[in-house]
MARDRENPA-425255 format. One line per 3 residues: number of its first residue (from 1); for each residue x, y, z of C-alpha. Coordinates in nm, 2 decimals, padded with zeros to 4 digits, always signed. Layout:
# residues N
NUM> X,Y,Z; ...
//
This chain:
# residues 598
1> +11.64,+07.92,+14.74; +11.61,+07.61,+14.52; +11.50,+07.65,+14.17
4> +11.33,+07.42,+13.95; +11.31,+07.40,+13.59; +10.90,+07.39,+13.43
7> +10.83,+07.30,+13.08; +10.66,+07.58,+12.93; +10.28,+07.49,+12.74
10> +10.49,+07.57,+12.43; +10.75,+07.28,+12.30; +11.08,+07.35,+12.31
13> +11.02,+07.61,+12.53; +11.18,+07.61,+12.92; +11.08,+07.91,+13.15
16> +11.22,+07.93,+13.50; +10.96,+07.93,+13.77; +11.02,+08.10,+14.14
19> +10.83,+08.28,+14.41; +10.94,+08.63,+14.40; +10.65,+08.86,+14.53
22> +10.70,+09.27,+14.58; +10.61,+09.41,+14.94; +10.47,+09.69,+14.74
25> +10.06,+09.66,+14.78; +09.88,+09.68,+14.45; +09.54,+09.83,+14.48
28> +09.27,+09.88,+14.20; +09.23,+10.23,+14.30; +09.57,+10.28,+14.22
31> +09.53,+10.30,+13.82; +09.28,+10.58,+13.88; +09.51,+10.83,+13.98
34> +09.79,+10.89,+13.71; +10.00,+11.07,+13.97; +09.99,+10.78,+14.22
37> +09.98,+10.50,+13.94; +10.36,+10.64,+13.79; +10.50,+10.66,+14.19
40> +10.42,+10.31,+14.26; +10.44,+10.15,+13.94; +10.81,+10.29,+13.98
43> +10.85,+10.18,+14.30; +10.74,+09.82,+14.18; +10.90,+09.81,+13.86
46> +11.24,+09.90,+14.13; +11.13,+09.57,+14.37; +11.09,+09.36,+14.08
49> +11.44,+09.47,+13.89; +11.55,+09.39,+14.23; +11.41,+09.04,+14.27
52> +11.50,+08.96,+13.87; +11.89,+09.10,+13.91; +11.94,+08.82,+14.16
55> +11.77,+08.52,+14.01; +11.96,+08.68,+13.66; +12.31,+08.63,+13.87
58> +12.18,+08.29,+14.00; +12.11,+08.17,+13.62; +12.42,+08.34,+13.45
61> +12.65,+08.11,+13.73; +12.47,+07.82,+13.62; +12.60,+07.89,+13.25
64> +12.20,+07.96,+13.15; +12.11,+08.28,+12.87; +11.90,+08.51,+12.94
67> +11.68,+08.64,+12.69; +11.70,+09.07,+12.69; +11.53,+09.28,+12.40
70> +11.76,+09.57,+12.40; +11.68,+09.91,+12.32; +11.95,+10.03,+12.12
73> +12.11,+09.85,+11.82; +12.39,+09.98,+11.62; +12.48,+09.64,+11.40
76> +12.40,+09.57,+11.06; +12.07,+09.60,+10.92; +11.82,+09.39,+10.71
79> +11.55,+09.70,+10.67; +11.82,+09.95,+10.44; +11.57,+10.02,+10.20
82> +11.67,+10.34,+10.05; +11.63,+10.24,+09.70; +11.81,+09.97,+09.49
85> +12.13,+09.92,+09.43; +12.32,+10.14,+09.27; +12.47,+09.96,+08.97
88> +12.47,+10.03,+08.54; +12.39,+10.39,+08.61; +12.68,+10.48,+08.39
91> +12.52,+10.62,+08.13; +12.35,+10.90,+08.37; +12.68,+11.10,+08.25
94> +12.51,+11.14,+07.90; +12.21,+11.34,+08.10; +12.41,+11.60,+08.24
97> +12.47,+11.92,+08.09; +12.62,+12.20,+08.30; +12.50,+12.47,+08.11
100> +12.17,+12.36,+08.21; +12.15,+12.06,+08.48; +12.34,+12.26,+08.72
103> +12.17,+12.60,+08.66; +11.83,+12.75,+08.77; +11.54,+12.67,+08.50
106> +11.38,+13.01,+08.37; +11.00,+13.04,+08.41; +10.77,+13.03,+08.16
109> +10.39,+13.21,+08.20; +10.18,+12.89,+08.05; +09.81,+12.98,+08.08
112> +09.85,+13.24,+08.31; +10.02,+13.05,+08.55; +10.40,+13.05,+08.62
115> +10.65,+12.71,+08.54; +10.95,+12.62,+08.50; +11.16,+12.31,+08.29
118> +10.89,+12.34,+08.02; +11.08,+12.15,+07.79; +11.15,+11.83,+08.06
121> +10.73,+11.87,+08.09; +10.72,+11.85,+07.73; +10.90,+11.56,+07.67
124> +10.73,+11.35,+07.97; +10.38,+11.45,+07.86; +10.42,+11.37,+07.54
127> +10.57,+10.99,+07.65; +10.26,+10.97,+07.88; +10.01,+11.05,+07.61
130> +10.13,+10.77,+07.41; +10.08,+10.52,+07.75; +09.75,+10.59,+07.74
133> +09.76,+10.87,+08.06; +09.41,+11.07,+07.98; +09.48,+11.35,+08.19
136> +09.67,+11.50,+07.85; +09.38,+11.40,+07.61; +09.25,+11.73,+07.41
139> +09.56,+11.93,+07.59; +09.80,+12.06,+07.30; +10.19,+12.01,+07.35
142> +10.24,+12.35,+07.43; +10.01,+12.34,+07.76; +10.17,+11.99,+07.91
145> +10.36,+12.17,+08.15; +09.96,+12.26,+08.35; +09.95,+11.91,+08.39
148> +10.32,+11.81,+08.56; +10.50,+11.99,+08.88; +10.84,+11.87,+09.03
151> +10.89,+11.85,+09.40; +11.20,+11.80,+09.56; +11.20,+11.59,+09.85
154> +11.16,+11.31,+09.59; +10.75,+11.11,+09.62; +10.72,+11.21,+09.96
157> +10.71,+11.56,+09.90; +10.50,+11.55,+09.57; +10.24,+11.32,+09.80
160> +10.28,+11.56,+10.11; +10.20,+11.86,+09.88; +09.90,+11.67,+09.70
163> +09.74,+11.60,+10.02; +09.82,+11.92,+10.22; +09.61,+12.08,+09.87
166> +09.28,+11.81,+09.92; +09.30,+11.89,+10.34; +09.33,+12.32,+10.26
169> +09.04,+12.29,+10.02; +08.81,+12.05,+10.22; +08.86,+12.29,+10.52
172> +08.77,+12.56,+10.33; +08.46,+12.43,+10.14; +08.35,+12.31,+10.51
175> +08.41,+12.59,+10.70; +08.13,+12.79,+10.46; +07.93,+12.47,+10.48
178> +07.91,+12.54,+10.87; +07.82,+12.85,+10.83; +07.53,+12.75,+10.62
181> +07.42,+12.42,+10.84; +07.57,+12.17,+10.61; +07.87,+12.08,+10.80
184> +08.07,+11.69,+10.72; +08.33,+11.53,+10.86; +08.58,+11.40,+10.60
187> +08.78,+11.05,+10.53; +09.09,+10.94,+10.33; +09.05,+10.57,+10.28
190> +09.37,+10.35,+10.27; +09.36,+10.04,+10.19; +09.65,+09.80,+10.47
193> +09.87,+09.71,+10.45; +10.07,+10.03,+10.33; +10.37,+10.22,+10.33
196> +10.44,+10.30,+10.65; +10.59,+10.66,+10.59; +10.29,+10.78,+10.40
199> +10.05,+10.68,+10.67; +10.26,+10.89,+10.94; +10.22,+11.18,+10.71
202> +09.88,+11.15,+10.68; +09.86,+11.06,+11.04; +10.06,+11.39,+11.13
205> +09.87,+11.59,+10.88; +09.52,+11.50,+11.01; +09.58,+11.56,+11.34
208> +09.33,+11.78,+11.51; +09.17,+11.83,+11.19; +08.80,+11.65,+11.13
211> +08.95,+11.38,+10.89; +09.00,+11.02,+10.95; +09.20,+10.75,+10.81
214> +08.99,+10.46,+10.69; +09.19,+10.14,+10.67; +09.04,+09.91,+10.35
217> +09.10,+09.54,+10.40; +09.31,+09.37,+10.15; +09.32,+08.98,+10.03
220> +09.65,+08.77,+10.11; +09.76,+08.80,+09.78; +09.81,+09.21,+09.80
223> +09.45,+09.28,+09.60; +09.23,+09.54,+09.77; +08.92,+09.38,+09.89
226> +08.64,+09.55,+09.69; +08.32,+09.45,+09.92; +08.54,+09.62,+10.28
229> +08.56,+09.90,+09.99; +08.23,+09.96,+09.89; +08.12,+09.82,+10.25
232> +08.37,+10.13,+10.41; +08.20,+10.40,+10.18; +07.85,+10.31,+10.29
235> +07.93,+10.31,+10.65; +08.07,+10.70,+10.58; +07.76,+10.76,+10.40
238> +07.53,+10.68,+10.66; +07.77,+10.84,+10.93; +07.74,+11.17,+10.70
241> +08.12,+11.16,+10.61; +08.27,+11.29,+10.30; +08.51,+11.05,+10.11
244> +08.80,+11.32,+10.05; +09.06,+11.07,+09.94; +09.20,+10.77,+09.87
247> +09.56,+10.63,+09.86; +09.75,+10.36,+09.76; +10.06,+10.23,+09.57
250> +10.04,+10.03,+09.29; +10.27,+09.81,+09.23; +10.25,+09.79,+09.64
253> +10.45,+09.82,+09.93; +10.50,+09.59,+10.10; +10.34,+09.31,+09.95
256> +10.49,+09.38,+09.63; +10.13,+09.33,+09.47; +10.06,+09.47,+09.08
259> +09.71,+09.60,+09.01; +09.64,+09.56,+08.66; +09.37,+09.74,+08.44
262> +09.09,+09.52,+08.51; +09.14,+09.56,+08.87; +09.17,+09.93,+08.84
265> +08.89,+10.00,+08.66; +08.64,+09.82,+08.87; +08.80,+10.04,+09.21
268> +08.77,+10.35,+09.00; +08.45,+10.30,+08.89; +08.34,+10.22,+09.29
271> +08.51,+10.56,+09.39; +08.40,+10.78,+09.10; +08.01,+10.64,+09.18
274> +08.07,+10.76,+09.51; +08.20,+11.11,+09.39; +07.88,+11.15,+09.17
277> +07.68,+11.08,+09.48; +07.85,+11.35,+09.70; +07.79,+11.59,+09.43
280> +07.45,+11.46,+09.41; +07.40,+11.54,+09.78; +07.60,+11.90,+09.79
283> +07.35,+12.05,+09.53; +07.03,+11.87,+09.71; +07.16,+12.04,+10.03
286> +07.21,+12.36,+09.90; +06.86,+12.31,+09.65; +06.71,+12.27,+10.06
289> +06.82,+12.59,+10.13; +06.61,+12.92,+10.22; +06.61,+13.06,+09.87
292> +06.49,+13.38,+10.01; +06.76,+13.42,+10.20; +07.04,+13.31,+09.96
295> +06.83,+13.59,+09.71; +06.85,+13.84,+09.96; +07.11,+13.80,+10.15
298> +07.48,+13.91,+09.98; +07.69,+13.72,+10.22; +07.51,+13.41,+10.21
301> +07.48,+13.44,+09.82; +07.86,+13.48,+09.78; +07.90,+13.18,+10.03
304> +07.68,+12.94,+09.78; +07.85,+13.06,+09.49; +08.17,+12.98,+09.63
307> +08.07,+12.66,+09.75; +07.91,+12.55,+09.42; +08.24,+12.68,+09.27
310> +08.47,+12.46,+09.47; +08.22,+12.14,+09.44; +08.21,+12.15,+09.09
313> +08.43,+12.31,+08.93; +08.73,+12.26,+09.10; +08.86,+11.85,+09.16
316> +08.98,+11.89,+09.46; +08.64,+11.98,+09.59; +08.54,+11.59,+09.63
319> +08.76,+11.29,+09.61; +09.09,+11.29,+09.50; +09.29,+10.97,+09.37
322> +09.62,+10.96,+09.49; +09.80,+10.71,+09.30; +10.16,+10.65,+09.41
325> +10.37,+10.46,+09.12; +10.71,+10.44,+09.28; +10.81,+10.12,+09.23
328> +10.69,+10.15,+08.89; +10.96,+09.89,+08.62; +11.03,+09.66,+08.92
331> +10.80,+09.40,+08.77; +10.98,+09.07,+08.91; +10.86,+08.85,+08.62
334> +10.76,+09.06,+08.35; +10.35,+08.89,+08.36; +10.18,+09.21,+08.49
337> +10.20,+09.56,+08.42; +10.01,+09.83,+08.70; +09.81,+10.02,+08.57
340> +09.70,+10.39,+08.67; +09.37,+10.54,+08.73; +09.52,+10.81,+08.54
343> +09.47,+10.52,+08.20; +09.11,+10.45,+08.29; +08.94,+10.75,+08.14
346> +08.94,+11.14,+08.12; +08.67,+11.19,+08.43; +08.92,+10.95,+08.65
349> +09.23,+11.09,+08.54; +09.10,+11.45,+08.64; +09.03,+11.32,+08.99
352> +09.38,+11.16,+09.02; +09.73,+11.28,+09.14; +09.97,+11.06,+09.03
355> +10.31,+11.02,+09.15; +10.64,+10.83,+09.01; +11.03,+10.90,+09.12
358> +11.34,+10.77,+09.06; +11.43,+10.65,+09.44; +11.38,+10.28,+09.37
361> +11.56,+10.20,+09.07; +11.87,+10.32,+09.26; +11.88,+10.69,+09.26
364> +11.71,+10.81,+09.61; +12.00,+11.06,+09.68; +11.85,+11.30,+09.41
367> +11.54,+11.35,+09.60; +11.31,+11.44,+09.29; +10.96,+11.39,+09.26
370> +10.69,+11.37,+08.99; +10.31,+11.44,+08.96; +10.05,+11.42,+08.70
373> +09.77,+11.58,+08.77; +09.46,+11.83,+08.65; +09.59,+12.18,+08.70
376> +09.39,+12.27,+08.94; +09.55,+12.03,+09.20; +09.89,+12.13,+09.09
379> +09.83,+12.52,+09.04; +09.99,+12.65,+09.32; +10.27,+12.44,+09.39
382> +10.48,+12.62,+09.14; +10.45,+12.92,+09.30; +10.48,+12.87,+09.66
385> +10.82,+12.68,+09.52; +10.93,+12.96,+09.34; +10.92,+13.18,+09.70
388> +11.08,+12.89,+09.91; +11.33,+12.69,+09.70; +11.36,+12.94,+09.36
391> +11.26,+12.62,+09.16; +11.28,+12.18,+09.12; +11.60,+12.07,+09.13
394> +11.78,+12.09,+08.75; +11.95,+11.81,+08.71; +11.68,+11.58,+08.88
397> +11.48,+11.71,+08.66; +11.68,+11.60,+08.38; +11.69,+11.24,+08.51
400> +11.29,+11.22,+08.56; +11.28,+11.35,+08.16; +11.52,+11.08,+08.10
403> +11.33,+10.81,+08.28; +10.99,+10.92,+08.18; +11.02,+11.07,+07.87
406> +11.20,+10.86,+07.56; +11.51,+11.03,+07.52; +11.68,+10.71,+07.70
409> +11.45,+10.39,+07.66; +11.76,+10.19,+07.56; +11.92,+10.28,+07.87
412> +11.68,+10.27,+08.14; +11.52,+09.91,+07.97; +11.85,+09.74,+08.02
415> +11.89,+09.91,+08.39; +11.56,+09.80,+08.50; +11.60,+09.44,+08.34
418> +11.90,+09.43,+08.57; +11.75,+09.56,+08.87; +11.46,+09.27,+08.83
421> +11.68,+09.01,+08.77; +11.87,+09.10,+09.09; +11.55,+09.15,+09.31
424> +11.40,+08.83,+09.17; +11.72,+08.65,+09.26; +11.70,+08.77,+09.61
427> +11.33,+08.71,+09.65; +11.41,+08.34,+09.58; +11.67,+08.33,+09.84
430> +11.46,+08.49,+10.09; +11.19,+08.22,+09.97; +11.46,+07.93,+10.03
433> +11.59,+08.02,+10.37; +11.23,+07.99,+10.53; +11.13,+07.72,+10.30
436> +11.42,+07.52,+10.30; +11.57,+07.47,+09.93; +11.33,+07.19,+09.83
439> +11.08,+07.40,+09.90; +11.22,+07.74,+09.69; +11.02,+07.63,+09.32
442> +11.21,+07.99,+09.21; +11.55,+07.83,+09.21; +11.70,+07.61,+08.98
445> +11.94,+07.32,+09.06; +12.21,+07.49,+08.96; +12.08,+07.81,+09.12
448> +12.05,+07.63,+09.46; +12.41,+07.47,+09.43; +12.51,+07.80,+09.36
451> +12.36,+07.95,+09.72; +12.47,+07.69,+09.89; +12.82,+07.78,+09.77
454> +12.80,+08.19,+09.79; +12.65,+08.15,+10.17; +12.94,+07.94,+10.28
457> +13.22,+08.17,+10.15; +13.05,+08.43,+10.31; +12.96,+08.31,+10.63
460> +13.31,+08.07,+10.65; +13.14,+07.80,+10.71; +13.17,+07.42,+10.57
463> +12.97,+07.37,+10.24; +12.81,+07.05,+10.41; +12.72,+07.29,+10.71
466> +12.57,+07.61,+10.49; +12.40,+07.28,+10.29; +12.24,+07.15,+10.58
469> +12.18,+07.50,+10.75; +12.01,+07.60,+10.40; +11.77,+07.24,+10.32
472> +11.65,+07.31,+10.73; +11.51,+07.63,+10.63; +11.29,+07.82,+10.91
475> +10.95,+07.62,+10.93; +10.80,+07.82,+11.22; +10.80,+08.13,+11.03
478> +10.63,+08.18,+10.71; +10.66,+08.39,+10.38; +10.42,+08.43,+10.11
481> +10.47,+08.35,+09.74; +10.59,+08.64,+09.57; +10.65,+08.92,+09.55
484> +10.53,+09.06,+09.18; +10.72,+09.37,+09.21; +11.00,+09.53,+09.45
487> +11.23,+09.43,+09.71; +11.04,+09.36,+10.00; +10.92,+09.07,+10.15
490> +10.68,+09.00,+10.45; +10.74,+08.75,+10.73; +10.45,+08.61,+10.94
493> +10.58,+08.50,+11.27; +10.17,+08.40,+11.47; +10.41,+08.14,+11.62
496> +10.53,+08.36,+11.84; +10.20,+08.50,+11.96; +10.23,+08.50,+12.35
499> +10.56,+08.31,+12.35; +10.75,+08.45,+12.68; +11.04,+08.71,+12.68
502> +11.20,+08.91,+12.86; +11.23,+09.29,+12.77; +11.43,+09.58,+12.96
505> +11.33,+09.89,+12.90; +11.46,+10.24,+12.97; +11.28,+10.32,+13.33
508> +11.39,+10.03,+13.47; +11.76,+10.02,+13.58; +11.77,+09.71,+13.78
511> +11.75,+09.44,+13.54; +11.49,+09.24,+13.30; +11.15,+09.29,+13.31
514> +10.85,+08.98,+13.25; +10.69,+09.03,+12.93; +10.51,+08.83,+12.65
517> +10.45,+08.84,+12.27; +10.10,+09.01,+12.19; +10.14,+09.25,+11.91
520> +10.35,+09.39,+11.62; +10.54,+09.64,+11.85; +10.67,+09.38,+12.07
523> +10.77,+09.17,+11.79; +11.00,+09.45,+11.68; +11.20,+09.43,+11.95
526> +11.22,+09.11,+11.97; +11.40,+09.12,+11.58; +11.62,+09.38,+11.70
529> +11.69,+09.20,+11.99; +11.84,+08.98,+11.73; +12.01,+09.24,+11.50
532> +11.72,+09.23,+11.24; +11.57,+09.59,+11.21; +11.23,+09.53,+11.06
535> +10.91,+09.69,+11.03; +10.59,+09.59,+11.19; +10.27,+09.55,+11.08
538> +10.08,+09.84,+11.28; +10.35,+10.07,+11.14; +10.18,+09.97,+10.81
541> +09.84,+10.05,+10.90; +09.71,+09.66,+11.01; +09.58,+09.61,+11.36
544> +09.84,+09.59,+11.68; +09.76,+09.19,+11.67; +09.88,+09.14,+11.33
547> +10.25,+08.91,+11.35; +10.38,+09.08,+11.08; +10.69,+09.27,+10.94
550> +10.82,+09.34,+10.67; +11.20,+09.29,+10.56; +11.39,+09.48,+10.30
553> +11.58,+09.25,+10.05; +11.79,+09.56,+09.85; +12.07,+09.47,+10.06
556> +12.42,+09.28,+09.99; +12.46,+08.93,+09.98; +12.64,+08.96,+10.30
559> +12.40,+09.11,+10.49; +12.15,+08.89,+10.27; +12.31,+08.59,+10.45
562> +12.39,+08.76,+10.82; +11.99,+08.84,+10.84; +11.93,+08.45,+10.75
565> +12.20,+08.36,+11.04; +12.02,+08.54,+11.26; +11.69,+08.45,+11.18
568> +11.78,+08.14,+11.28; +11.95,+08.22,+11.59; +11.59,+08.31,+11.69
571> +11.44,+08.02,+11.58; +11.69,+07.81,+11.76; +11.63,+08.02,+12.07
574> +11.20,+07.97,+12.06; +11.20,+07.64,+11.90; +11.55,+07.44,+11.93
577> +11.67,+07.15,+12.05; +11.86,+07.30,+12.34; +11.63,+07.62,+12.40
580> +11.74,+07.89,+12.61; +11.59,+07.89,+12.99; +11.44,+08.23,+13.00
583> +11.33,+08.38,+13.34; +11.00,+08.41,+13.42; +10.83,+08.68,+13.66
586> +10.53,+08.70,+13.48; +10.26,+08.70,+13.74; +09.86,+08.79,+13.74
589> +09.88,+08.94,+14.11; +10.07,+09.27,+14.02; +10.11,+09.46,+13.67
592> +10.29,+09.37,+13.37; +10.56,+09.62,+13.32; +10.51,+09.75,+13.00
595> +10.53,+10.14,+12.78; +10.13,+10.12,+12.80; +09.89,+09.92,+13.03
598> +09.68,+09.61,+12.83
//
């Protein structure tokens, strides 16, 4: 069979072109049975492997490289995000005490309700106070303890238990609201791109419950963009949905984004108008009521009390803040500070749960959370942990007072001065290897002769080489400036879009199988495919289009430089000047083989 050699509409490209049709006839009617559409979209997805096994043998002769996304990956990995580096925590010995830190905390009864490391509460909400957190304001010393909970399980837990409290009350407030014809749906609004893990929580927590996520649009830069904000509320207004919630990180993940006061205050002041007009609503629907019947009627009176109890009284009854500060002292340059909605005033902070750990400034292993919040958010948390885990983890505990509190501000300053100067450092490499070093403005001279010198020892390579390989940088990928705060760094790769590859995939045993770029999903693969672990842009809440991931830069130098190595290993491969002849199948006559049909 002869084979001939097409340059593809894309330069630098070469696909290989070749008649290769299965017997297999594919009928329209086919994709409306599911039964039939699996039997012969196997039987196809078998003629094809067939026909691409052979032309792969014929190509692999010739001395050509196929292109194959694999499935599993077991080599080093960019994405190793679990919190920053480990280094100048040796003074952490100084906050352990055995006849405490390794010991259950005795409870305390503070206004009736049962706590535990009262002192540790203390200490942090007395620091707080003094940073301007109003959620303490005309609270005495004594009662801070109403206002702070520990969760182990580190910020996940603390935001899985904050949102598993705003979902149990919302269900209860509308299941009486049902019974009384006043029945809404409900909505947490996000604003995306966010962290990943959060939205699967929510995603998982929602699910078969009458509560949607809302994604918010942001700006390039990281800023939440205030008209899709006020433009998202109206639409759940007129749709007759209750804003239950809203989430988002500050500084942010993954653009590394700081919201500052100004910023903050104009987003609370858009929420907390929207709060007022809910309550505004409740008490006209319930004013609309049969007021005979309510006066008559027992059960119906006790279901309007209890209603009007949990709308007003109680925060959780209308829309909770939930501001996650995680990455809070990561501040790359030092020119902004985030601010909290728990700082704007005392009616935000008593609508906002906010959360703050220790995971990112290099302690994840001690899985310790952190909320400030009004009590009645919080209220229950101690208990149910007192019947499932006895109490919060002592010596995490410990740290969190440490870190939060001012027992060690000497300590933690110079830690998290490191830490930035570190992350900063590795932001500017990340900046130079898809810039190119006259292009990385973060770098000094010396700086830049210094990379040049560190990647070549560690990738053995000639200094003129890693010089060369360095000033080429990646031009058909691009970063953004930045980041502001953190360790992560996003890569935009719409170069790619549609580019052709060829992916194999678990149900198909005889070989590769036609597919193109179209989404964030197949661009995953396509970095693993080149050892690069990476997370994509839907996983972050964006749209399946969005050409996206995001990389992790708390990693070694060595890996630092084997992610840049292989970056361009893939841009050699799309865009070189020898590119790889990839095999083409792709074909408008039968299916694309693919997890899900387009």
């Amino acid at each position: 069979m002869s084979i001939e050699l097409l340059r593809d509409s894309y330069d630098g490209q070469i696909r290989l072109d070749f008649d290769g049709t299965p017997q297999t006839v594919w009928n329209d009617a086919d994709l409306q049975d599911e039964t039939t559409f699996k039997e012969k979209m196997k039987v196809i997805t078998d003629e094809i492997g067939k026909l691409a096994i052979e032309r792969e043998k014929q190509l692999i002769e010739q001395g050509l490289r196929i292109f194959n996304v694999k499935e599993i990956n077991d080599t080093t990995s960019i994405e190793a995000d679990y919190g920053a580096p480990a280094i100048g925590l040796h003074f952490m010995h100084s906050l352990v005490q055995p006849e405490r830190s390794y010991r259950y905390e005795p409870t305390e009864n503070i206004e009736g309700v049962t706590q535990t490391h009262v002192n540790q509460s203390r200490l942090i909400g007395r620091s707080l106070k003094a940073q301007g957190y109003k959620i303490f304001n005309g609270q005495r010393n004594e009662t801070y303890p109403s206002q702070i909970h520990f969760s182990n399980g580190g910020v996940t837990r603390a935001f899985d238990n904050i949102l598993g409290n705003i979902v149990s009350e919302f269900e209860v407030t509308q299941n009486i609201k049902t019974e009384l014809g006043l029945k809404q749906s409900g909505a947490i609004l996000v604003p995306v791109p966010t962290y990943g893990l959060f939205l699967y929580h929510l995603e998982q927590t929602l699910e078969d419950k009458d509560i949607t996520i809302i994604p918010v649009r942001r700006h390039d830069n990281g800023a939440v963009d205030q008209t899709s904000l006020e433009m998202n509320i109206a639409q759940c207004r007129e749709n007759n949905i209750r804003i239950i919630g809203y989430y988002d990180c500050n500084p942010q993940n993954p653009t590394g984004y700081i919201r500052e006061r100004e910023e903050t205050e104009k987003i609370a002041k858009i929420l907390m108008k929207e709060r007022a007009r809910q309550t505004r609503a409740d008490i006209n629907a319930l004013n609309d009521l049969d007021r005979e019947e309510i006066k008559n009627c027992p059960e119906t009176n006790k279901k309007v009390v209890r209603l009007l109890t949990s709308l007003l009284d109680k925060p959780q009854g209308n829309l909770i803040i939930i501001d996650d500060m995680a990455y809070e002292g990561l501040e790359l340059t030092g020119k902004k500070k985030p601010y909290s909605f728990g700082q704007v005033s005392t009616e935000v902070a008593q609508q906002t749960a906010i959360l703050k750990g220790i995971s990112k400034i290099g302690m994840p292993g001690i899985r310790i959370g952190l909320t400030i919040a009004h009590p009645e958010l919080i209220e229950n948390l101690t208990e149910k942990q007192l019947f499932t885990e006895f109490t919060a983890n002592s010596l995490g505990v410990d740290i969190l007072a440490a870190r939060f509190g001012s027992t060690h501000k000497k300590e933690f300053r110079n830690h998290l001065k490191r830490l930035r100067r570190i992350h900063a450092q590795k932001a500017a490499y990340i900046q130079a290897f898809f810039r190119g070093l006259d292009n990385a403005e973060d770098l000094s001279e010396f700086q830049k002769s210094q990379l040049i010198k560190k990647y070549a020892r560690t990738a053995n390579i000639p200094v003129t080489t890693a010089k060369e390989r360095l000033h080429s940088g990646l031009p058909n990928f691009r970063v953004p400036d930045g980041p502001e705060c953190g360790f992560f760094q996003r890569v935009y790769c719409d170069a790619l879009q549609g580019r052709l590859i060829t992916v194999k995939f678990q149900q198909n045993t005889h070989g590769p199988v036609p597919y193109r770029i179209y989404d964030s999903n197949d661009l995953y693969w396509v970095f693993k495919s080149f050892n690069i672990k990476t997370i994509p842009a839907s996983w972050q809440g964006m749209p399946d289009n969005s050409l996206m991931v995001r990389i992790s830069t708390s990693v070694s130098d060595e890996n630092l430089f084997k992610f840049f190595d292989n970056m361009r290993e893939m841009h050699e491969y799309f865009w070189g000047d020898k590119p790889q002849v990839q095999l083409d199948l792709f074909r408008d006559k039968y299916p694309t083989l693919t997890p899900k049909i387009r």
